[in-house]
MIVO-337987 format. One line per field, with one value per residue: x, y, z of N, C-alpha, C in turn; residue number from 1. Coordinates in pm, 1 decimal. Atoms other than C-alpha are relative to their C-alpha. Example, Ala and Ser with C-alpha at 12.3 -4.5 7.8 and 13.67 -1.06 7.14 Angstrom:
n_east = 89.0 -82.0 $
n_north = -119.0 -119.0 $
n_up = 0.0 -6.0 $
ca_east = 1230.0 1367.0 $
ca_north = -450.0 -106.0 $
ca_up = 780.0 714.0 $
c_east = 90.0 -77.0 $
c_north = 120.0 109.0 $
c_up = 0.0 73.0 $
num = 1 2 $
END
This chain:
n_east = 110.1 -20.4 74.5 -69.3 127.0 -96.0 102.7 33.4 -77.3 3.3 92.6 96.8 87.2 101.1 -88.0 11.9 -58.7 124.6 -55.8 -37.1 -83.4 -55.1 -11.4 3.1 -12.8 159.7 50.0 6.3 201.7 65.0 -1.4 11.0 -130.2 -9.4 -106.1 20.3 -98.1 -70.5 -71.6 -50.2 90.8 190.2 81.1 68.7 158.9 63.1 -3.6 89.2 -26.3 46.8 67.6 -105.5 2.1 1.5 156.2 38.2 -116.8 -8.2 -75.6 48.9 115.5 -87.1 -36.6 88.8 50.3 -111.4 -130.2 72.5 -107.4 90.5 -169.0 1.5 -82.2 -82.2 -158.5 -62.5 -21.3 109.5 -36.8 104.7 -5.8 59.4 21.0 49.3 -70.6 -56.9 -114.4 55.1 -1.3 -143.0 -71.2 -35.9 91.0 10.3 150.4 12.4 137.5 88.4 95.8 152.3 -17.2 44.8 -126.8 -50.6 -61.9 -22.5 35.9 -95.8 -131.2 -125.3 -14.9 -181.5 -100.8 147.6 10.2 26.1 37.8 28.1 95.8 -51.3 -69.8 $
n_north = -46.4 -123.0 -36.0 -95.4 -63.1 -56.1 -36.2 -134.3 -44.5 -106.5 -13.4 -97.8 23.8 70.3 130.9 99.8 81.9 66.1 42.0 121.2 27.3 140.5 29.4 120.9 -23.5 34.8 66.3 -149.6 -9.6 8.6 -183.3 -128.3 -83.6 -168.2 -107.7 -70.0 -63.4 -107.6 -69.3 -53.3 -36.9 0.7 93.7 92.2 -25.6 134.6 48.4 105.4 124.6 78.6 143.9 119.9 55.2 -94.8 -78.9 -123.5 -84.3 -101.3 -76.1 -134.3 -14.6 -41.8 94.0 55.7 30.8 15.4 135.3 88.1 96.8 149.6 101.7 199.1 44.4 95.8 -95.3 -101.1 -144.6 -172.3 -104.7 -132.4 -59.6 -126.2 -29.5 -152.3 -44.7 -97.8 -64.4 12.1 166.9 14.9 35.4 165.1 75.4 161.7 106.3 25.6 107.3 -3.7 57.7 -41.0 -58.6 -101.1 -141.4 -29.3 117.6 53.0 177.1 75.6 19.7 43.8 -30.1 7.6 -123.9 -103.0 -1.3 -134.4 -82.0 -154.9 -52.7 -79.4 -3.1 $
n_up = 84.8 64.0 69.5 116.9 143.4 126.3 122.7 52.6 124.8 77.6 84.7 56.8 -90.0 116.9 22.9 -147.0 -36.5 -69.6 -136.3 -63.5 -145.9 37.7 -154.8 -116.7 -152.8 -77.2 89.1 21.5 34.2 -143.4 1.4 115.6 69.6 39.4 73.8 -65.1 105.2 -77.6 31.9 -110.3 -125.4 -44.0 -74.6 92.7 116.9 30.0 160.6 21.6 -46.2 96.2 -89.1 2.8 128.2 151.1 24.6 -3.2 -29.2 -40.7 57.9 -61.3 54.4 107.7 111.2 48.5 136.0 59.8 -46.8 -43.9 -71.4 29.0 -64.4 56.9 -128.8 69.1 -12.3 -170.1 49.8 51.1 130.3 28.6 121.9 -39.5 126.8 54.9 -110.3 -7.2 -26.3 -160.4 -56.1 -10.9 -197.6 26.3 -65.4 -103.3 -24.4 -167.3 -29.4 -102.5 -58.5 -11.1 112.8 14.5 -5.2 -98.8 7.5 -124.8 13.3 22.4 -39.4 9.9 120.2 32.6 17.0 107.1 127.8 34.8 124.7 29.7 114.0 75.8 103.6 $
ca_east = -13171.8 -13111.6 -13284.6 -13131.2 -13327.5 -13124.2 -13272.8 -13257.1 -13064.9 -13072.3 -13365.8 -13579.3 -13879.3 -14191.4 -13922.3 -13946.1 -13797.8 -13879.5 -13699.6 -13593.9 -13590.8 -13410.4 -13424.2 -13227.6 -13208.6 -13588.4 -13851.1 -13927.4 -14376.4 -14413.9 -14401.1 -14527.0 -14295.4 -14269.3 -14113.5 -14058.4 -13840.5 -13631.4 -13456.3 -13172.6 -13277.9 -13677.6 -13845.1 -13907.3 -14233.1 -14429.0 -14435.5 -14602.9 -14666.1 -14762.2 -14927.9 -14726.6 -14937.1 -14954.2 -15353.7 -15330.3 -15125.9 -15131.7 -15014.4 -14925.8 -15168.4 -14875.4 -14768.7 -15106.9 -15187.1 -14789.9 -14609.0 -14701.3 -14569.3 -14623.6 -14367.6 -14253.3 -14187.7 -14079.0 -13784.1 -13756.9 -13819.1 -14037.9 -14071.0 -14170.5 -14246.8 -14251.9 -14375.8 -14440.9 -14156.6 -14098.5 -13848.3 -14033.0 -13982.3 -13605.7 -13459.3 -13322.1 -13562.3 -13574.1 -13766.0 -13857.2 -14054.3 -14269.8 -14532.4 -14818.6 -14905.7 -14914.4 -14763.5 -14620.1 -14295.7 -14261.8 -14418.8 -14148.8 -13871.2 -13591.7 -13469.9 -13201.2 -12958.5 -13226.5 -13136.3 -13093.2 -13323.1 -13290.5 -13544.5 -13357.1 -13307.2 $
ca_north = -4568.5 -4363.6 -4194.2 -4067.0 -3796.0 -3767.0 -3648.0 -3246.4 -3061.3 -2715.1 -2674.6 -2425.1 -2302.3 -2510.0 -2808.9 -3135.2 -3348.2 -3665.6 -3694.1 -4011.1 -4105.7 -4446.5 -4592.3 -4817.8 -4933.0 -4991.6 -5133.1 -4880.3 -4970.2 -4941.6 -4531.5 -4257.8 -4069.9 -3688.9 -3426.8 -3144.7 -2831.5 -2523.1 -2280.1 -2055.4 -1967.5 -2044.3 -2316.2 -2656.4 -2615.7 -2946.0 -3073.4 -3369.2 -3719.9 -4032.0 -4354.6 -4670.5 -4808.7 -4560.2 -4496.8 -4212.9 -3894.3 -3549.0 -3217.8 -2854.5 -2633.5 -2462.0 -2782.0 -2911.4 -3058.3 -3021.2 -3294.9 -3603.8 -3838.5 -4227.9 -4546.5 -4884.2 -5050.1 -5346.2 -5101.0 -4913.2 -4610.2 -4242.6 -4063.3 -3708.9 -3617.4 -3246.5 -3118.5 -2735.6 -2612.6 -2253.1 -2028.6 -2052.8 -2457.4 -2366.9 -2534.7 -2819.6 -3079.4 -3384.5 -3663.2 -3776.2 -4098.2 -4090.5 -4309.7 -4060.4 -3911.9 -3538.8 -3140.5 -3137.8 -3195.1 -3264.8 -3598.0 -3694.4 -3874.7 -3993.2 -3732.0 -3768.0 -3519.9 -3359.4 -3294.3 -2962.3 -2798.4 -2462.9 -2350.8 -2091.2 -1952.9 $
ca_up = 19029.2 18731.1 18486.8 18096.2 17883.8 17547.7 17206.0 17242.9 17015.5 16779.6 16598.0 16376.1 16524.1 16287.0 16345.1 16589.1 16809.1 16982.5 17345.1 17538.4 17874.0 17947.9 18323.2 18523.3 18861.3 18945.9 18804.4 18573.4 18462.9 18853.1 18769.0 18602.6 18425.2 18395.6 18158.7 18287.9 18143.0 18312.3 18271.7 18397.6 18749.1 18741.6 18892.3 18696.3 18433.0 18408.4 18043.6 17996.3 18207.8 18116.6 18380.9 18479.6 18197.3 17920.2 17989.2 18097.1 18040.3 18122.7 17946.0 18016.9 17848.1 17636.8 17477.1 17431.4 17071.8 17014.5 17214.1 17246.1 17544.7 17489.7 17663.6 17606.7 17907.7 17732.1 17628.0 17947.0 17751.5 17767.0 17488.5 17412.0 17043.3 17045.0 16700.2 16576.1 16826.5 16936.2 17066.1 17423.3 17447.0 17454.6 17821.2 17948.6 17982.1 18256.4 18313.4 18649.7 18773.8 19058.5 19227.4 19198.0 18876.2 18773.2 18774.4 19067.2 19077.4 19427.4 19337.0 19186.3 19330.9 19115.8 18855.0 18547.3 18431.5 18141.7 17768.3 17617.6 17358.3 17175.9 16937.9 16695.9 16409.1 $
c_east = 50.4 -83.1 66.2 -64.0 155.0 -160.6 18.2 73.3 -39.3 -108.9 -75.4 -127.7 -93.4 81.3 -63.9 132.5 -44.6 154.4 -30.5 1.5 -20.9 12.7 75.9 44.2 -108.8 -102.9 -84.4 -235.0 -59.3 -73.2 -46.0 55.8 -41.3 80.5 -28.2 142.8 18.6 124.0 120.6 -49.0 -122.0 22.7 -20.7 -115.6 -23.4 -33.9 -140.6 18.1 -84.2 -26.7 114.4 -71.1 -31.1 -132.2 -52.7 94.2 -97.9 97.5 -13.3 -91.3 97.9 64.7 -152.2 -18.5 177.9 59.6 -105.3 113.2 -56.6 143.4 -6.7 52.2 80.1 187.3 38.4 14.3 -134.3 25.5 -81.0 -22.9 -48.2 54.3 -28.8 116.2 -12.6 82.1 -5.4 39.6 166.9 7.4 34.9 -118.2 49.0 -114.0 19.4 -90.0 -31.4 -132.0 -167.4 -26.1 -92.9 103.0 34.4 149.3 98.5 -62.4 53.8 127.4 100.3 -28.6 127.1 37.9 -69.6 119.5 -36.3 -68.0 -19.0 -64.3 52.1 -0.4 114.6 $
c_north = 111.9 16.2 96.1 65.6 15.9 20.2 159.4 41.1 152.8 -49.7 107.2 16.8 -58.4 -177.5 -113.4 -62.0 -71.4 -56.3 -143.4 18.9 -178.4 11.5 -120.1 -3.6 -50.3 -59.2 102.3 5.7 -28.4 160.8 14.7 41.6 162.2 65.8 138.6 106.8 158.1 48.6 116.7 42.5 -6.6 -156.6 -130.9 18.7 -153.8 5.5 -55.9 -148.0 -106.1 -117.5 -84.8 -55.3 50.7 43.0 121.1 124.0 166.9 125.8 176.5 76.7 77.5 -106.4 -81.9 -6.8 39.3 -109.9 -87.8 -100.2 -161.8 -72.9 -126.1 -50.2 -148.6 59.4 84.8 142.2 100.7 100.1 81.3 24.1 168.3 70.5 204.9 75.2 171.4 36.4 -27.3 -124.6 32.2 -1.8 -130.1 -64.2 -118.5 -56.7 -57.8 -137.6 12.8 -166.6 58.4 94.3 156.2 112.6 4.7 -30.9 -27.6 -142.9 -98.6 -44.7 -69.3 147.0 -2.7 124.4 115.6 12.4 149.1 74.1 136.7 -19.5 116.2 24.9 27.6 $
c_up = -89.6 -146.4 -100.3 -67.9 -82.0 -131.5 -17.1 -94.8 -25.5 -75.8 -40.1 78.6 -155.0 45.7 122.2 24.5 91.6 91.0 35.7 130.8 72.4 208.0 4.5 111.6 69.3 -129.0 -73.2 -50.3 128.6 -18.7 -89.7 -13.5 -52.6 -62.3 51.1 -71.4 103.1 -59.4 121.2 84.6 13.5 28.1 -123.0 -42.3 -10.1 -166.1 -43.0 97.9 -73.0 109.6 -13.3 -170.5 -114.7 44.8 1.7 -5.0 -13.9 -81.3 77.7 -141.4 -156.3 -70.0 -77.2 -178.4 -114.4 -2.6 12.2 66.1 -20.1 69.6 -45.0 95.0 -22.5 -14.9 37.5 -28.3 -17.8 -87.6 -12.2 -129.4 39.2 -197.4 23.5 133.9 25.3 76.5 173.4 39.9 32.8 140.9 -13.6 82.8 69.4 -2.7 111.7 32.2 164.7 -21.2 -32.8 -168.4 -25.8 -23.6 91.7 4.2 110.1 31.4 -37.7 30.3 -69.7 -125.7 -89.7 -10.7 -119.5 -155.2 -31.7 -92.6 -54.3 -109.3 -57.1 -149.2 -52.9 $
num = 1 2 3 4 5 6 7 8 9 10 11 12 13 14 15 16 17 18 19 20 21 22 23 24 25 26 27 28 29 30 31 32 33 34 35 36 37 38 39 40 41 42 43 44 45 46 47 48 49 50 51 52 53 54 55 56 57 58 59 60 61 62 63 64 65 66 67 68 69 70 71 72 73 74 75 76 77 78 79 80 81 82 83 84 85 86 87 88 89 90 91 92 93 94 95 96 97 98 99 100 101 102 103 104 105 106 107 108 109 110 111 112 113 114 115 116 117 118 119 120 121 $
END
């Protein structure tokens, strides 16, 4: 089972970018899928999730009306758009799939290797 976020990068703060996360191994529209973002030494921050079947997703209250998570299970892929960035979003983000859907992210059992984003000028 494995799980790829790519997409982060250097960016301005006002700027975007729209994250990936690519599964294989399992069957990946069994899960919900989580983003989730950390930094040196703290605790994983819940992002955004998103239902096995897209219906339903979930945000933290500091990305709200920025990011938006949506999937294609056709092409085994979760995607974050994360618009109006700031300096604060800077970490590396992962994406995680789980069984149960939400912030927790002790709900989630497989995670990949995460994707780095700095917000700078």
């Amino acid at each position: 089972v494995q799980l790829q976020a790519s997409g982060g990068g250097l960016v301005q703060p006002g700027g975007s970018l729209r994250l990936s996360c690519a599964r294989s191994g399992f069957v990946y529209d069994d899960y919900d899928i989580g983003w989730f973002r950390q930094d040196p030494g703290k605790e994983r921050a819940f992002v955004a999730a998103i239902s096995w079947s897209g219906s339903t997703t979930e945000y933290a209250d500091s990305v709200k009306g920025r990011f938006t998570i949506s999937r294609d299970n056709a092409k085994n892929t979760v995607n974050l758009q994360m618009n109006n960035l700031k300096p604060d979003d800077t970490a590396l983000y992962l994406c995680a799939a789980s069984k149960r859907l939400g912030g927790k992210a002790y709900f989630y059992d497989y995670w990949g290797k995460g994707t780095l984003v700095t917000v700078s000028s």
